[in-house]
C-alpha positions as CSV (number, residue, x, y, z in Angstrom):
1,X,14.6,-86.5,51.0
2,X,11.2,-83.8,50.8
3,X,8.9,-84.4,52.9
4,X,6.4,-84.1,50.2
5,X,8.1,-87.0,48.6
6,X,5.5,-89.6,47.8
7,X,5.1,-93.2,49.0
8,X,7.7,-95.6,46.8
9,X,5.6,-97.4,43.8
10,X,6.0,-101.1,43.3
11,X,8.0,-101.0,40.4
12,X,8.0,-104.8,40.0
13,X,4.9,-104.0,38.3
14,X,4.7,-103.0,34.8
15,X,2.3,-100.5,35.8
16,X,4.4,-98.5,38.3
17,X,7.5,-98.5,35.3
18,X,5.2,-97.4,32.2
19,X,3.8,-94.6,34.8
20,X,7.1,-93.2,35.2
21,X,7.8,-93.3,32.3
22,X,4.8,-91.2,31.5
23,X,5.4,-88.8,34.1
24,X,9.0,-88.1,32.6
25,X,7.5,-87.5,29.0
26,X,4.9,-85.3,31.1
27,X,8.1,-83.1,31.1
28,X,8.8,-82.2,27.7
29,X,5.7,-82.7,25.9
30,X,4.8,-80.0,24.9
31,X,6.9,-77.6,26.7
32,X,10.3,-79.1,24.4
33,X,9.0,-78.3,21.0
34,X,10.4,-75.7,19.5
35,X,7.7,-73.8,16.9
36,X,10.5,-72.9,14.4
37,X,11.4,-76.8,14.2
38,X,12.7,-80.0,16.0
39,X,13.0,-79.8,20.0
40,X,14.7,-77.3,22.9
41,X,17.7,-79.3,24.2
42,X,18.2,-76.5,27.5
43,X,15.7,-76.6,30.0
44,X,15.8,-76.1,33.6
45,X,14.2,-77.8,36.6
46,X,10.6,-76.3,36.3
47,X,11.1,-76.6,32.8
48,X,12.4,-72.9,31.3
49,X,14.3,-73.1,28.4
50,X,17.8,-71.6,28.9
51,X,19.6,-71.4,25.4
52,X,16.6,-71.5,22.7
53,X,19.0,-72.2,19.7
54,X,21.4,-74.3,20.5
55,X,21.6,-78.0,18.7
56,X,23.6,-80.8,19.6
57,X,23.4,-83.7,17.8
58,X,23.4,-86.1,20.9
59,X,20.0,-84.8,21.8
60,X,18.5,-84.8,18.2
61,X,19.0,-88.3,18.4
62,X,18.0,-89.2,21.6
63,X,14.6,-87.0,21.3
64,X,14.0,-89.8,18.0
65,X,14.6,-92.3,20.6
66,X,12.6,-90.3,23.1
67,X,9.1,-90.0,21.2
68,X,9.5,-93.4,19.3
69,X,10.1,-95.8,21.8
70,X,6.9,-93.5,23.7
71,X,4.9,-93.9,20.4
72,X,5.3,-97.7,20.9
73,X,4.7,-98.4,24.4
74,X,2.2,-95.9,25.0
75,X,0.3,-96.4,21.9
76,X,-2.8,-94.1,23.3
77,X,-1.0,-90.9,23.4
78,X,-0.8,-90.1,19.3
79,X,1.1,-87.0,20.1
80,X,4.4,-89.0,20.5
81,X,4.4,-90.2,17.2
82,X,3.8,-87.0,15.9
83,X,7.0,-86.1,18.2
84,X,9.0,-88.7,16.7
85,X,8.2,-87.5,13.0
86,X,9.4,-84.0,14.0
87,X,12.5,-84.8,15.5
88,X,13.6,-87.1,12.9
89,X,12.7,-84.5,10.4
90,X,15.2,-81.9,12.0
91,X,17.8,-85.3,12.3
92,X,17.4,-85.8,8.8
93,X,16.9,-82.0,7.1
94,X,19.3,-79.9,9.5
95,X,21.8,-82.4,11.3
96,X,22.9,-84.3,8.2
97,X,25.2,-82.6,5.6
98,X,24.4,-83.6,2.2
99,X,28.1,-82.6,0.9
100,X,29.7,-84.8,3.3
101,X,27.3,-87.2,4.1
102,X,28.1,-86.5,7.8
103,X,26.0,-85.2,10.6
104,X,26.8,-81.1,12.1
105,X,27.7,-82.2,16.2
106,X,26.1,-78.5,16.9
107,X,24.6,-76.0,15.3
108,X,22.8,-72.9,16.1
109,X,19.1,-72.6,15.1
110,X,17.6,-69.4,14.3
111,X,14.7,-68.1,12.5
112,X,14.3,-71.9,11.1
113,X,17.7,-71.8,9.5
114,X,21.0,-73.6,10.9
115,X,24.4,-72.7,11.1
116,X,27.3,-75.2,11.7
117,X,29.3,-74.5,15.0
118,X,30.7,-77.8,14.8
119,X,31.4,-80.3,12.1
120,X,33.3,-82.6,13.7
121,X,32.8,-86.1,13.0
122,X,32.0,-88.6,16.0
123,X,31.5,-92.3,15.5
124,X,29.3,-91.8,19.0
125,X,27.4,-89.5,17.2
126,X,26.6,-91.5,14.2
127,X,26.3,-94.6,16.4
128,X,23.1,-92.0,17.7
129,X,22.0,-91.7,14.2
130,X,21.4,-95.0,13.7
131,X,20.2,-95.5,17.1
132,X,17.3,-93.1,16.0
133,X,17.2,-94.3,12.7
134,X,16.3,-98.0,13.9
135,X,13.6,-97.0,16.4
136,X,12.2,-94.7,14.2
137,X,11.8,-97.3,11.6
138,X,10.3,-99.7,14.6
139,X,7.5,-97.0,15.2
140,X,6.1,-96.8,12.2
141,X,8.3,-94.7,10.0
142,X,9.6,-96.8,6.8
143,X,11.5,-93.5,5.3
144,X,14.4,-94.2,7.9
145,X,15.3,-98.0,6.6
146,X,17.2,-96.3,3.7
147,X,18.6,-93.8,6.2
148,X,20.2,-96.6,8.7
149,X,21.9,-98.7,5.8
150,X,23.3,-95.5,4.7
151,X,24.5,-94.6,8.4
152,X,25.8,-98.3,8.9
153,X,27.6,-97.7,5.8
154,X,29.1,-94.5,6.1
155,X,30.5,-95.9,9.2
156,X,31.9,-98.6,8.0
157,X,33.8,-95.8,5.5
158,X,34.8,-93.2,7.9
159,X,35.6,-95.2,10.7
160,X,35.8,-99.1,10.4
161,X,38.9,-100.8,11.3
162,X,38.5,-104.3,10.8
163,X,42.0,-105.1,11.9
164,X,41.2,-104.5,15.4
165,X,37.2,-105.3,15.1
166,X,36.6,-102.0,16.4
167,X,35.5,-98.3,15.5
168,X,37.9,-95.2,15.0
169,X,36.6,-92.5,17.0
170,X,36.7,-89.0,15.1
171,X,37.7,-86.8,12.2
172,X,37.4,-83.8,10.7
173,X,34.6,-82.2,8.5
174,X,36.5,-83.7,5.2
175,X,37.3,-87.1,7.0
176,X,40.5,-87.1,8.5
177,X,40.5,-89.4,11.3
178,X,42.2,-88.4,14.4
179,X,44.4,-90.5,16.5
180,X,42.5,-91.4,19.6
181,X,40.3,-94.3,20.0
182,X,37.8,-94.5,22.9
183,X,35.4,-97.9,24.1
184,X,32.1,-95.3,24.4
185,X,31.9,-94.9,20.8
186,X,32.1,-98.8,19.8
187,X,29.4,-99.3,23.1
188,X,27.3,-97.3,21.7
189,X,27.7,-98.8,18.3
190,X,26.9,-102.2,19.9
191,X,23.5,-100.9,20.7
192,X,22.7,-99.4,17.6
193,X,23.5,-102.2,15.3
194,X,21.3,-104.6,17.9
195,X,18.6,-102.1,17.6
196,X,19.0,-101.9,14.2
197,X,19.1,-106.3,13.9
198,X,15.8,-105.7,15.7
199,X,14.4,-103.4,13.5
200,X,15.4,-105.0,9.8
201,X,16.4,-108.9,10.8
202,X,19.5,-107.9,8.8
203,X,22.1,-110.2,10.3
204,X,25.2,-108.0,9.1
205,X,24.0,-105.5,12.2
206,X,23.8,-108.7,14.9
207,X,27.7,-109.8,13.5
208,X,28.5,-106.2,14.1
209,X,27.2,-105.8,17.5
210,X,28.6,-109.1,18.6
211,X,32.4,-108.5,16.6
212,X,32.6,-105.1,18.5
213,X,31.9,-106.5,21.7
214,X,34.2,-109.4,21.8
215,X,37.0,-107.0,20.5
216,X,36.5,-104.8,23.5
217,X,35.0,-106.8,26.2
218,X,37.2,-109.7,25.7
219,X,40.4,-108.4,23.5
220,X,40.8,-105.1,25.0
221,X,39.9,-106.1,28.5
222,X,43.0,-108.0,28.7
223,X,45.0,-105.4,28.7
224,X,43.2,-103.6,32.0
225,X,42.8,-106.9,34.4
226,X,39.4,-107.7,32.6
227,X,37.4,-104.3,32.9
228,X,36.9,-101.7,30.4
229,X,39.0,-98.6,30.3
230,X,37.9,-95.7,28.4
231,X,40.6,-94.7,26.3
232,X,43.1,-95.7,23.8
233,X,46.1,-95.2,21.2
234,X,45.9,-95.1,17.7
235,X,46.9,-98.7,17.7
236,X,44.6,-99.5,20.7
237,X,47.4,-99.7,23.5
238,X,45.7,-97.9,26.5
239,X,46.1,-94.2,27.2
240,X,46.2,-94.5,31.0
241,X,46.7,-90.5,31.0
242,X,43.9,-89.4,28.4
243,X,42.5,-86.7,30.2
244,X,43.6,-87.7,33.4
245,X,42.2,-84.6,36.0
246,X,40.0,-83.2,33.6
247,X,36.6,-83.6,35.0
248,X,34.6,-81.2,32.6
249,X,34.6,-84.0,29.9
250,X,31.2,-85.5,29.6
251,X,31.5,-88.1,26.8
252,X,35.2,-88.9,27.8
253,X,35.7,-88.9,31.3
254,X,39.2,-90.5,33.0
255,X,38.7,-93.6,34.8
256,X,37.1,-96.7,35.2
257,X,33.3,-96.0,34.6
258,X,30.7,-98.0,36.8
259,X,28.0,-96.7,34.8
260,X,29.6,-98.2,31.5
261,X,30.6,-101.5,32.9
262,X,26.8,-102.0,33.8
263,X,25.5,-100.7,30.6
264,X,27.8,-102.9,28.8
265,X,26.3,-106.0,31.0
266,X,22.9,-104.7,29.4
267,X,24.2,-105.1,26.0
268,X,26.0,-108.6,26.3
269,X,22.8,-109.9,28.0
270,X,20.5,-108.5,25.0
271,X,23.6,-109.5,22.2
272,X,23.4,-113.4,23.9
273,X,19.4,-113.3,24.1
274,X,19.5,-112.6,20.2
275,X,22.1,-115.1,19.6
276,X,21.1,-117.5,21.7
277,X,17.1,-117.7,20.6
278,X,17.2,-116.8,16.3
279,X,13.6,-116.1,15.2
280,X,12.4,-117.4,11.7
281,X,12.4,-114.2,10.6
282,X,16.4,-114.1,11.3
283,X,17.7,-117.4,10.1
284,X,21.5,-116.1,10.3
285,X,22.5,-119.5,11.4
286,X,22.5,-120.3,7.9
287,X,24.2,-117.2,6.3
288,X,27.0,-115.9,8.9
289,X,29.5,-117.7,10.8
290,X,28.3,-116.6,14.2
291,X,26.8,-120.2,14.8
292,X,30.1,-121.1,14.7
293,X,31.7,-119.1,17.4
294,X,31.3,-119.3,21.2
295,X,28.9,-117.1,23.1
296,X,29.2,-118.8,26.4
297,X,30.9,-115.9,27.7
298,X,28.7,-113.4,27.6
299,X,26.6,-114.0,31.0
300,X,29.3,-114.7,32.8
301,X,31.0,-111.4,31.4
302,X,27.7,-109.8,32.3
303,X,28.0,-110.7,35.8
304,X,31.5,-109.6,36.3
305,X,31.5,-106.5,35.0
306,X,27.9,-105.6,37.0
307,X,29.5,-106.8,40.1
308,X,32.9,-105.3,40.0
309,X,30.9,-102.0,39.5
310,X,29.0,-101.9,42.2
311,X,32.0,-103.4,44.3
312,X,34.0,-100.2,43.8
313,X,31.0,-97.8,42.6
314,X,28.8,-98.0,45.2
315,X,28.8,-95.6,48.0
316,X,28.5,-96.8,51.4
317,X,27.7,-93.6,52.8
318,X,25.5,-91.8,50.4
319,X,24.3,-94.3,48.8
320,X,24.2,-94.0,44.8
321,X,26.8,-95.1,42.7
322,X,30.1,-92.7,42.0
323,X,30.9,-91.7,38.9
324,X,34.4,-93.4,38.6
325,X,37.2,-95.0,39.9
326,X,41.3,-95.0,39.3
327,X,43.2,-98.0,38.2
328,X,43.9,-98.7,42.0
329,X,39.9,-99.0,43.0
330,X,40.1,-95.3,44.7
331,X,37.5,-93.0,43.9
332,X,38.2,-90.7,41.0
333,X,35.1,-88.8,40.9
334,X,32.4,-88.8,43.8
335,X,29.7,-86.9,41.8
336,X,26.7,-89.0,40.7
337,X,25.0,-88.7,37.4
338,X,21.2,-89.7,36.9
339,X,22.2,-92.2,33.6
340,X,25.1,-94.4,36.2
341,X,22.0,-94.9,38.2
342,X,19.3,-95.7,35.7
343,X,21.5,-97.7,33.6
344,X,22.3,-99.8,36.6
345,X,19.2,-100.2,38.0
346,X,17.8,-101.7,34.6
347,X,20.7,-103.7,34.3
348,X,19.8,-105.7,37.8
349,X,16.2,-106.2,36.6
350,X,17.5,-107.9,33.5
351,X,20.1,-109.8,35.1
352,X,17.9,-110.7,38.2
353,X,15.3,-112.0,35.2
354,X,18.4,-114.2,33.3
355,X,19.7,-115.5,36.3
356,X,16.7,-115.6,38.7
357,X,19.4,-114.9,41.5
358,X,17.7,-112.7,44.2
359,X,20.8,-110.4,44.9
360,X,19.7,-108.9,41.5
361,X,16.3,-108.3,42.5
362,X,17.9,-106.9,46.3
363,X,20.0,-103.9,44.1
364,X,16.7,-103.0,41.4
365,X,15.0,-102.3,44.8
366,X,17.8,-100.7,46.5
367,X,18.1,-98.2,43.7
368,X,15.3,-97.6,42.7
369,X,14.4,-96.2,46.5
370,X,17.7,-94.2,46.0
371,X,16.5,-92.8,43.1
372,X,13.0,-92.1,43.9
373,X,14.6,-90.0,47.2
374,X,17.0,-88.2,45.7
375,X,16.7,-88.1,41.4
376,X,13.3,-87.8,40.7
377,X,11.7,-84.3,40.7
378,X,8.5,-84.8,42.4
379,X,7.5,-81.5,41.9
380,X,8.5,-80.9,38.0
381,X,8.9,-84.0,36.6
382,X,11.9,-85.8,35.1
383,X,14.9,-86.5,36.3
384,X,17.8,-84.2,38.1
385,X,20.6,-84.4,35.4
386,X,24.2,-84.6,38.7
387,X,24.4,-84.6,42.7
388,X,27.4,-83.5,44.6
389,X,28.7,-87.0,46.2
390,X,26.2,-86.2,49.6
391,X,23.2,-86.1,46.6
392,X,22.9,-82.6,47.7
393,X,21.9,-81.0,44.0
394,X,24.2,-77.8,42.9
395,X,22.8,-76.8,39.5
396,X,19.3,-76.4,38.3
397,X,20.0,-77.3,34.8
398,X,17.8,-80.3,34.2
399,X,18.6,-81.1,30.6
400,X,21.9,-79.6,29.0
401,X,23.2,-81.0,26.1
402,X,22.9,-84.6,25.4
403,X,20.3,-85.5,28.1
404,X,17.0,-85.3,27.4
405,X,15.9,-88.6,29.8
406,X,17.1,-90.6,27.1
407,X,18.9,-92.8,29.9
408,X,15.8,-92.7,32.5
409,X,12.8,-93.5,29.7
410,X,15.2,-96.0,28.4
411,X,15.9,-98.1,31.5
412,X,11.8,-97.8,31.8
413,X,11.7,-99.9,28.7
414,X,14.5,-102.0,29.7
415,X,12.8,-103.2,32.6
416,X,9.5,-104.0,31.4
417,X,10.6,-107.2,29.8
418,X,11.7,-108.6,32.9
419,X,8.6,-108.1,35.0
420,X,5.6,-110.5,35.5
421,X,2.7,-108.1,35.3
């Protein structure tokens, strides 16, 4: 830790959270926005842009997400939603491709006009487009209703497979789908289509997000002891060697993931919240067969899957919580990532609200002192992106691909709900 690190807010206050929030924001506005359209995804610590042309549809998305959810917490600061607009401009005119209806992965952006360096098709990365297509729609911007039926459906044509209750993962420009299957993909589809309930009321998204999650987090979970592996077969046996050694692999990493198992406690606790407490704007119980089914495992689900993460995650000597863990408990991979810790951290503040159990409350203040040592930049602003297992930081790449403090303004607004004042 600096010693120019300062004192540790309160953050069971609302105000400590929303001013972190601010200050990560501080970070990108304006220094992010690119002149010839939509947002730099490559800056460094203090902030330089490193690759200037350079798209990746991850952090399209999550810069809608970014400047939306800003636009509606922060309400005073009209040059979010201004933000929001532009991003979800370059989502809508350069990302999607009218002849396939599908969304570029990358592209390269120059002069104000894109080329395709990647067409594959992700179901994570459309789950993203509608991610950003519900919050834009919940700041203020009817024009993306339309767009997140469309998504919703387009899914539900490229990659549905309603024998298993679960999403396909990729294919090709023209739609072939490839053979594996992968959980990240349908998590992340779980919290678009609640988003997107939130957003429209629509109660097809809230069966989606609750069908998906029982297929995984019950079905699937059988067949690991009752935690979540990462990657699958074609006819979702487990593929216990799916890049098994290959650390380089962001979005599909081997292993047990501690940071997934607490982000899917997130999403179980927000799935039973909505099913549990239907507002009369949502009568579903009337028109779906969800009444009908049991929900009473979703806490207790929650729980587990929190616990056994930060059973085998956590890091007794370093503190922080590793990035994952074998089939035998042993560490896998020592680094730490900013999103395990944020994810987690705003997990225990949700939990410790549903449960009022104080061990919840002990780990939101254990981590967040963590974090505030050794993730946040004090001096720049944001959050450092990976730490060598000692936290000792080895790369001064702030936000590569895909990052863009989606994960660390997001747990902000995850937490707020749970504190007093």
């Amino acid at each position: 830790m600096s010693p120019h690190t300062p004192a540790l807010p309160d953050f069971r206050t609302r105000a400590a959270v929303l001013a972190h929030a601010r200050s990560i924001l501080d970070f990108y506005d304006p220094r992010a926005v690119d002149p010839s359209g939509g947002f730099f995804h490559f800056l460094k610590d203090d902030g330089t842009v490193y690759d200037r042309h350079t798209r990746h549809l991850v952090s399209s998305t999550r810069y809608v997400f970014l400047w939306s959810m800003a636009a509606r917490h922060l309400p005073g600061h009209p040059a979010y939603l201004a933000h929001a607009r532009r991003a979800l401009a370059f989502l809508r005119d350069v990302h999607r491709q009218p002849h396939s209806g599908g969304y570029a992965w990358t592209l390269d952006w120059r002069d104000g006009r894109a080329r395709v360096t990647d067409a594959t098709q992700h179901a994570y990365g459309l789950s993203f487009v509608m991610l950003a297509y519900a919050h834009a729609l919940m700041a203020g911007m009817e024009e993306a209703r339309v767009w997140l039926d469309e998504t919703f459906d387009l899914m539900q044509q490229r990659f549905w497979q309603p024998a298993f209750g679960l999403y396909a993962d990729e294919a090709s420009e023209d739609w072939v789908v490839k053979p594996y299957r992968g959980q990240n993909a349908n998590m992340h589809a779980v919290e678009a289509c609640l988003a997107a309930y939130e957003a429209t009321a629509d109660a097809r998204y809230l069966e989606r997000a609750a069908t998906v999650a029982e297929s995984l987090v019950q079905r699937q979970a059988q067949l690991s002891e009752g935690l979540i592996w990462e990657h699958y077969r074609q006819d979702w046996s487990i593929d216990w060697d799916y890049n098994r050694g290959d650390m380089s692999n962001i979005f599909r990493p081997w292993g047990y993931q501690p940071g997934h198992f607490t982000e899917w406690a997130r999403l179980l606790l927000k799935l039973e919240q909505e099913l549990t407490t239907p507002t009369p704007r949502a009568p579903w119980r009337e028109s779906t067969t969800l009444a009908q089914r049991s929900w009473d495992w979703l806490l207790p689900r929650a729980m587990e899957l929190f616990d056994t993460a930060l059973r085998h995650g956590w890091d007794e000597v370093h503190q922080g919580i590793v990035y994952g863990f074998g089939p035998d408990f042993s560490v896998c991979d020592a680094r730490k990532y900013h999103w395990v810790q944020c994810e987690t951290l705003a997990t225990a503040a949700v939990l410790a609200r549903r449960t009022g159990q104080a061990v919840y409350w002990g780990w939101y203040d254990r981590l967040w002192d963590y974090c505030w040592r050794h993730w946040v930049d004090h001096r720049h602003g944001a959050w450092f992106r990976i730490l060598e297992p000692n936290n000792v930081k080895t790369t001064d790449e702030k936000s590569p691909a895909g990052k863009v403090d989606y994960h660390t303004t997001g747990a902000c607004w995850a937490i707020l709900p749970a504190l007093q004042g």
